[in-house]
BAFI-784871 format. One line per 5 residues: number of its first residue (from 1); for each residue x, y, z of C-alpha. Coordinates in Angstrom, 3 decimals. Each point is the difference from the previous one (the first is absolute). Layout:
NUM) X,Y,Z | ...
***
This chain:
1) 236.995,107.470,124.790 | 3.379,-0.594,-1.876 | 0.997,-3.774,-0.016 | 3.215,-1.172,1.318 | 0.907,-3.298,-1.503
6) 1.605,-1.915,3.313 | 0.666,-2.928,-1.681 | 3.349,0.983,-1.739 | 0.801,1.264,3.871 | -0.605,-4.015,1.842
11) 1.832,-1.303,-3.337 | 2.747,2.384,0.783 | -0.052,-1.169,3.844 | -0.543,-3.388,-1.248 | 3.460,0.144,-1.894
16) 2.182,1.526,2.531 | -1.118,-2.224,2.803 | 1.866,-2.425,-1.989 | 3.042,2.118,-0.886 | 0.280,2.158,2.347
21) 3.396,1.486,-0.809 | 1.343,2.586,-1.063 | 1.330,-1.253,-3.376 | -3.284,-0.502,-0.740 | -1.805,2.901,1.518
26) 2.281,2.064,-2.226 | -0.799,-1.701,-2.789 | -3.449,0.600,0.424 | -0.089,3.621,1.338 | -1.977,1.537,-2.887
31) -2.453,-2.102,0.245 | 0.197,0.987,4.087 | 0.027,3.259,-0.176 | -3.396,0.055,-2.690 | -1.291,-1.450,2.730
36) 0.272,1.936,2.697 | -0.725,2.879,-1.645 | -3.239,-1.002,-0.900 | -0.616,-1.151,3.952 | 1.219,4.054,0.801
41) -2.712,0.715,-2.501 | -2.606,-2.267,1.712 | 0.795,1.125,3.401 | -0.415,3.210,-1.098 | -3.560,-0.245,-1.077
46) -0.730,-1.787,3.258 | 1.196,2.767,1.969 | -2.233,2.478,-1.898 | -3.317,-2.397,0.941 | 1.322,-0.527,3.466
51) 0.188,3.612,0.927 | -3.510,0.398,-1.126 | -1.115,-1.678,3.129 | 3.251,0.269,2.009 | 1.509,3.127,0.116
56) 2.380,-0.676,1.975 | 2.447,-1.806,-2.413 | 0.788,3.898,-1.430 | 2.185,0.582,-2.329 | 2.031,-3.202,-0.066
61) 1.636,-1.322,-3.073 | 0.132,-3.511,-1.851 | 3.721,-0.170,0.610 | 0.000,0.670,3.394 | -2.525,-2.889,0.465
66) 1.362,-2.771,-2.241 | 2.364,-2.298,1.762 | 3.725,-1.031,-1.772 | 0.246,-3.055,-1.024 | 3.785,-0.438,0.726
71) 0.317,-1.520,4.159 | 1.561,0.505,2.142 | 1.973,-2.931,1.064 | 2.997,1.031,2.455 | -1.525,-1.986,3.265
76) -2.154,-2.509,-2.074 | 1.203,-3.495,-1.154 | -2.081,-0.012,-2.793 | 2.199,2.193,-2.601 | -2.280,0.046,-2.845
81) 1.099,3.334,-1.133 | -4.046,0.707,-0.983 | -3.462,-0.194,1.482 | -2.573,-2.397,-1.279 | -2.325,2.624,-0.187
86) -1.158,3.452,-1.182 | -1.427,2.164,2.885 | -1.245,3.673,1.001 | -1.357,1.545,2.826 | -2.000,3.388,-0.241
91) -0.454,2.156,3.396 | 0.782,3.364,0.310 | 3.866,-0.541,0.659 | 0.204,-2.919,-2.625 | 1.343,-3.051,0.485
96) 2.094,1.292,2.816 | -1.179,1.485,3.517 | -2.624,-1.705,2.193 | -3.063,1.008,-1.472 | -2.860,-2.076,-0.822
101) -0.704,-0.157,-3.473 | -0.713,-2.683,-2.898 | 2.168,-2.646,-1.585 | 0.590,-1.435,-2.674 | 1.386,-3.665,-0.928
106) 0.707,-1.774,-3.269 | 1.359,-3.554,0.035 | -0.321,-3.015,-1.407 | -3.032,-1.918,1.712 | 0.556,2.539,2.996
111) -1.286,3.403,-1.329 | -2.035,2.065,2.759 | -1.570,2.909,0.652 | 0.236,1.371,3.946 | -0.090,3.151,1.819
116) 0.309,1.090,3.612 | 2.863,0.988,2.052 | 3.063,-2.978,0.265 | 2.432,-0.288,3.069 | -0.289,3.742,1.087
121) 2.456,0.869,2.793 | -0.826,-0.152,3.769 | -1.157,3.491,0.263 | -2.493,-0.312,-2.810 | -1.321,-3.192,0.951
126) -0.656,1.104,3.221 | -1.714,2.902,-1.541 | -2.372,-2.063,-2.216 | -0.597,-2.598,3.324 | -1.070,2.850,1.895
131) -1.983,1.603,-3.149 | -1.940,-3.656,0.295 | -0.702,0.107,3.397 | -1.209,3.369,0.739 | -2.256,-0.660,-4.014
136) -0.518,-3.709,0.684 | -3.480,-0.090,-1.495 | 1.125,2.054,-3.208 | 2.756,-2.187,-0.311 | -2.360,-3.300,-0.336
141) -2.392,1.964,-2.168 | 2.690,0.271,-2.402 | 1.574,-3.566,-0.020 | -3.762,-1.237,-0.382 | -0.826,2.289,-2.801
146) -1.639,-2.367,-2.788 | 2.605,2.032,-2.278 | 3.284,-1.394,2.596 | -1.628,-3.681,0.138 | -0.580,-0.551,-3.648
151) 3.639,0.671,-0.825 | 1.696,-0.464,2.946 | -1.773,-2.388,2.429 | 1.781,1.785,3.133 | 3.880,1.215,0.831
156) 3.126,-2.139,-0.839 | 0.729,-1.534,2.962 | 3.524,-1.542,-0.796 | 2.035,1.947,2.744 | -2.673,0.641,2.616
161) 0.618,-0.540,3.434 | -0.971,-2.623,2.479 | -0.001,2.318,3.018 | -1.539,3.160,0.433 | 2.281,2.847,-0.465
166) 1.562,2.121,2.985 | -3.207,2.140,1.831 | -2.955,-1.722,-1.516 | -2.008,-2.627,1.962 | -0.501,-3.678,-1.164
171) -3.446,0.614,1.621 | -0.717,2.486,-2.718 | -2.810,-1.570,-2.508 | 2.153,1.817,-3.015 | 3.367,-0.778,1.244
176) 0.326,-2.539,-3.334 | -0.230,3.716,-1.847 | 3.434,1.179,1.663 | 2.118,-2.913,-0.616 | 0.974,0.873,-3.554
181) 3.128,1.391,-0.836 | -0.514,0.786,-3.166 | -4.054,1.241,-1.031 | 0.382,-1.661,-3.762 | -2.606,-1.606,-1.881
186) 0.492,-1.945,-3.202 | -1.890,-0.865,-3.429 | 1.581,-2.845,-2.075 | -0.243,-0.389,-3.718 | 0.375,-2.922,-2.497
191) 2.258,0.440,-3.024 | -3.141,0.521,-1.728 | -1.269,2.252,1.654 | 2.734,1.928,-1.214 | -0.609,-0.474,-3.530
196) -3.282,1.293,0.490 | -1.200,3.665,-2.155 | -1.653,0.503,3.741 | 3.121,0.086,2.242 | 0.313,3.604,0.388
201) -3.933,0.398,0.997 | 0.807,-2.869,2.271 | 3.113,1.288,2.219 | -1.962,3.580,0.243 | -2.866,-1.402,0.999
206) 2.684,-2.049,2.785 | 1.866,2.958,0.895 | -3.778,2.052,0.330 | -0.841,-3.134,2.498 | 3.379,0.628,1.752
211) -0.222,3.715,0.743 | -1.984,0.083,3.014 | 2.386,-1.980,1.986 | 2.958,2.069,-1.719 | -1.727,3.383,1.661
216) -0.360,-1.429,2.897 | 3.322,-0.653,0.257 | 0.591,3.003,-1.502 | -1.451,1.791,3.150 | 1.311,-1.818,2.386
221) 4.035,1.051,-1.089 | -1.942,3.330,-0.404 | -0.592,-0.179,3.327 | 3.038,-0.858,1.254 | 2.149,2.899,-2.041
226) -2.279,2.113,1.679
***
C-alpha cells in the first residue's frame, strides 16, 4: 500500500491551532493545499478497498467526502475562522445526506476512526428502531461480533436517551438497543499510530469491522424509501 506521511498533516494542525487566522493561514496555504491533496489522494484509495466489500459507497469521489476546513462561525462564539482538524466521511452521498458510512478524523491527540450513521432525522431513526426490533437478534449478533468488540467495544453512547422512545415498551429486554439517536461507533488512535507504515491496513481493516452495522442501517432507510 502507498504510504501517507501524517505527520507533516498533525504538525500542520499543530501550528494553526495556535494561529488560527487568517494572516497566517494565508501565509501558509501552499503548504495547505499539498496537503489536502494528498488526503483527496488517500481517500481515494480507501474508497477503492471499501467498495470491495461495500458496494454500496458507488461511485463517490474524494472531494465529495473530504470536509473544508474553513467553519462556519455565524451562530458560534468561538470565531476561529478554522477547524482544528482534518476530516472525511465516505458513504454513498459523501459527507452530506444521512447515510451511514465511515469517517475519518485527524487531530492532534484526538485522531479517530468511526463509522455508523450520526443524528439521522426522525423518519430514519424511526426506521432503523423499527429495523432493530422486528431483527433484534441480528442486531446483537452484530454489535457482539469479535470483529465490532475488538475495535469498538459497543455503540457511542454520548446522546442516548434515558427513556424509551415513543411506542416501544420499557418492559422490552432490548429496549437499551432503541435509545440511540445516532448508531455510531468509534476507534481512537494515538499520534503514533499515525506515523505508523500500517495505518492504511489499519482503518480498512476498521471500516471492514464497521460494515455490517453500516448495511444494516443501510436496509433499514432501504426500507423505509420503500
Amino acid at each position: 500500500m502507498q504510504y501517507m506521511n501524517l505527520r507533516k498533516i498533525i504538525d500542520f494542525l499543530k501550528a494553526l491551532r495556535i494561529n488560527n487566522d487568517r494572516e497566517w493561514f494565508q501565509k501558509n496555504k501552499t503548504q495547505y493545499d499539498l496537503i489536502k491533496d494528498e488526503m483527496l489522494a488517500f481517500i481515494g484509495r480507501l474508497i477503492q478497498q471499501i467498495s470491495v466489500f461495500d458496494p454500496e459507497i458507488g461511485l463517490v469521489t474524494p472531494k465529495e467526502c473530504i470536509f473544508r476546513i474553513y467553519r462556519d462561525v455565524r451562530f458560534s462564539k468561538d470565531k476561529s475562522p478554522y477547524k482544528k482538524h482534518i476530516g472525511a466521511f465516505i458513504s454513498k452521498s459523501g459527507r452530506k445526506g444521512n447515510n451511514p458510512g465511515y469517517y475519518l478524523h485527524f487531530e492532534p491527540n484526538n485522531s479517530f476512526i468511526a463509522g455508523g450513521l450520526y443524528m439521522p432525522p426522525p423518519e430514519i431513526l424511526k426506521a432503523v428502531r423499527d429495523e432493530i426490533y422486528y431483527n433484534t437478534e441480528e442486531f446483537v449478533y452484530i454489535l457482539s461480533h469479535p470483529d465490532f468488540l475488538k475495535y469498538f467495544g459497543k455503540l457511542d453512547d454520548y446522546d442516548k436517551l434515558i427513556r424509551p422512545p415513543k411506542g416501544f415498551s420499557a418492559d422490552w429486554q432490548h429496549v437499551d438497543l432503541v435509545k440511540y439517536r445516532s448508531f455510531v461507533a468509534t476507534h481512537y488512535l494515538s499520534d503514533e499510530n499515525l506515523y505508523s507504515q500500517d495505518l492504511e491496513s489499519v482503518i480498512l481493516s476498521v471500516f471492514n469491522a464497521i460494515y455490517p452495522l453500516n448495511k444494516f442501517l443501510n436496509r433499514a432507510k432501504e426500507n423505509m424509501e420503500g
